[in-house]
C-alpha positions as CSV (number, residue, x, y, z in Angstrom):
1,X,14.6,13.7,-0.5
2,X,15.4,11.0,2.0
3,X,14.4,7.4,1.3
4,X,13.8,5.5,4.7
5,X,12.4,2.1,5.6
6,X,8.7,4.1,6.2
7,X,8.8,6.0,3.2
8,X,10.0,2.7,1.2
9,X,7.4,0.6,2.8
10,X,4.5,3.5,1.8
11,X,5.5,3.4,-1.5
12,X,5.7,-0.5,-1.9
13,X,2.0,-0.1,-0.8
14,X,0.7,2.4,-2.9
15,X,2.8,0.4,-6.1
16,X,0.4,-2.8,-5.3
17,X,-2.5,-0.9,-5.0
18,X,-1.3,0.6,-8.5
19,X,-1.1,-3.0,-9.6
20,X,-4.1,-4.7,-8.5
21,X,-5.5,-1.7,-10.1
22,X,-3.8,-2.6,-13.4
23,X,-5.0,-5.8,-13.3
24,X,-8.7,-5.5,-12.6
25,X,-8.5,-2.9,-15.3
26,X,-6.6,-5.1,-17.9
27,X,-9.3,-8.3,-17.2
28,X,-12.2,-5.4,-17.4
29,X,-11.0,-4.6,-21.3
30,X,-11.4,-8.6,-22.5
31,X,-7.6,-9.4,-21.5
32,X,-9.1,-12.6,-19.2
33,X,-6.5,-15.2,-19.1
34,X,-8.8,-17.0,-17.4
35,X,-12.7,-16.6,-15.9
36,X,-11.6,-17.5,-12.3
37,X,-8.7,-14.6,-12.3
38,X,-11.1,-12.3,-12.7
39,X,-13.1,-13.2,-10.2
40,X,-10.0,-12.8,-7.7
41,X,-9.1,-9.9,-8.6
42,X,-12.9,-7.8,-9.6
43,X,-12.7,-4.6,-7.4
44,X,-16.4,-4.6,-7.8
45,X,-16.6,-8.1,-5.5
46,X,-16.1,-8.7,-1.9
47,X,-13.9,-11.2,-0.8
48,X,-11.5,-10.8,-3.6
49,X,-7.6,-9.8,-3.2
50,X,-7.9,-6.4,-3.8
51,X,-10.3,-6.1,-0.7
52,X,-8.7,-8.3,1.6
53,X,-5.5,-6.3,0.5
54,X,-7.6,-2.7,1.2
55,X,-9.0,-4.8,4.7
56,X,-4.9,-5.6,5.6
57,X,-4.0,-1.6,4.8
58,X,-6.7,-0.6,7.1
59,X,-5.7,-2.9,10.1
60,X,-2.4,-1.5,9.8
61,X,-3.4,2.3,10.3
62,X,-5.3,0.8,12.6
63,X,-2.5,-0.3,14.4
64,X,-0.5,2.9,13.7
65,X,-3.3,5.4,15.1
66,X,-4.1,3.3,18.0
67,X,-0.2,3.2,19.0
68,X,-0.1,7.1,18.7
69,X,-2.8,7.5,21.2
70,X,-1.3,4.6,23.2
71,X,1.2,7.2,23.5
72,X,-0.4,10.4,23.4
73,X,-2.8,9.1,26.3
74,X,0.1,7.6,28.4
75,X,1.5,11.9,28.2
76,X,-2.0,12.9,28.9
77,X,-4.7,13.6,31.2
78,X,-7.6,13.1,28.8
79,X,-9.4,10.0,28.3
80,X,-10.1,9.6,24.9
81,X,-8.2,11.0,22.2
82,X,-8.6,11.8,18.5
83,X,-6.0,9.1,17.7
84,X,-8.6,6.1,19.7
85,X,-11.3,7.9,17.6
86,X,-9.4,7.5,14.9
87,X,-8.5,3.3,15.8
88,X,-11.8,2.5,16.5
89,X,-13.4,4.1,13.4
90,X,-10.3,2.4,11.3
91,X,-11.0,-1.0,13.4
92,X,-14.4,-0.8,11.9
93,X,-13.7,-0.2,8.1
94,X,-10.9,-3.7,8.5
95,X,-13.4,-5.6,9.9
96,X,-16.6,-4.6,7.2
97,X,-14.0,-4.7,4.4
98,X,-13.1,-8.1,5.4
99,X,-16.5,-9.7,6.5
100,X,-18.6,-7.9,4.2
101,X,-21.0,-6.3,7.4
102,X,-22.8,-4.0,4.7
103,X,-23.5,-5.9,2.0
104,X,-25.4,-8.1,5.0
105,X,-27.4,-4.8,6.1
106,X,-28.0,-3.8,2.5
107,X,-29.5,-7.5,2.1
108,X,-31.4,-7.5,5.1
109,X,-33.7,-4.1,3.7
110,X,-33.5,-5.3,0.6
111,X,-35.6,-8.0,1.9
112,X,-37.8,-6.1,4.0
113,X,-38.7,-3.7,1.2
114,X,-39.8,-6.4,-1.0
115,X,-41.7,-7.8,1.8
116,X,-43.8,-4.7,2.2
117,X,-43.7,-4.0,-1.1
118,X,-45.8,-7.0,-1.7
119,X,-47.6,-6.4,1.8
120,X,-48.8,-3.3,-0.2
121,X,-50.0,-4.9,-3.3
122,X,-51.9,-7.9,-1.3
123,X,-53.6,-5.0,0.5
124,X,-54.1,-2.6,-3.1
125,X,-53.4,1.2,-3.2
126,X,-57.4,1.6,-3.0
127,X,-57.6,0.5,0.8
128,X,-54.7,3.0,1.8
129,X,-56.2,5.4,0.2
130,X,-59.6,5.0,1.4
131,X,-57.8,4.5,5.0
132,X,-56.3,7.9,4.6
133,X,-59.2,9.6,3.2
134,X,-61.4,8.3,6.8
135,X,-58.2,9.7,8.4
136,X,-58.3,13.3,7.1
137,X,-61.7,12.9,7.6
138,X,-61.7,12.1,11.1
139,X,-59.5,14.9,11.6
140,X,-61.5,17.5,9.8
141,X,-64.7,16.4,11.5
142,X,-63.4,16.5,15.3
143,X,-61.6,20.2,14.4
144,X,-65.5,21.4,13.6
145,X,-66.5,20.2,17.0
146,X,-63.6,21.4,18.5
């Protein structure tokens, strides 16, 4: 089994994902040195180390797919390859694991169910029910004259 600097530099990856890992897992069971360590490193959270760590790993295949089709495209007639696909979709998961685009959306319909939620309960059950009765009702009575 060879060891080269690619292989070396996979593994020193995968040994800090071990870690942080480790960690989160050892301040989960009650080991808390302190209350803000565990805030840095809660895989739960955003903005924490472990994501920003998981954000960095993404950029990099990032990088490494969008170099690939750099040169697979620069060999090639074809526009668009399954390496840019590949980049772009990558490109994507960096930036929402960094900036947290998600949890925004998730917010955002959070909100607007709880508006109409209450929208519904200002208005009562009764009158969308009487509004769908008049409805069905409509439509029954213009299928007889029809």
């Amino acid at each position: 089994m060879q060891t080269g600097p690619l292989r070396i530099f996979a593994m020193s990856l995968f040994a800090i994902d071990a870690l942080l890992v480790i960690v989160y897992l050892t301040l989960a069971n009650g080991y808390v040195l302190s209350a803000w360590l565990s805030l840095f490193f809660n895989l739960d959270r955003e903005s924490t180390i472990a994501s920003w760590f998981s954000s960095t790993q993404l950029a990099l295949a990032r990088v490494v797919f969008a170099l690939r089709a750099l040169q697979k495209e620069a060999n090639s007639v074809a526009g668009v390859s399954f390496y840019t696909l590949w980049a772009v979709a990558l490109m994507f998961l960096s930036a929402d694991e960094a900036a947290g685009f998600h949890e925004s959306i998730s917010r955002f319909l959070v909100g607007v169910l709880v508006a109409a939620e209450e929208f519904l309960e200002m208005i009562g059950i009764s009158t969308i029910l009487v509004a769908a009765l008049k409805l069905c009702e409509l439509r029954v009575g213009t299928k007889v004259v029809a």
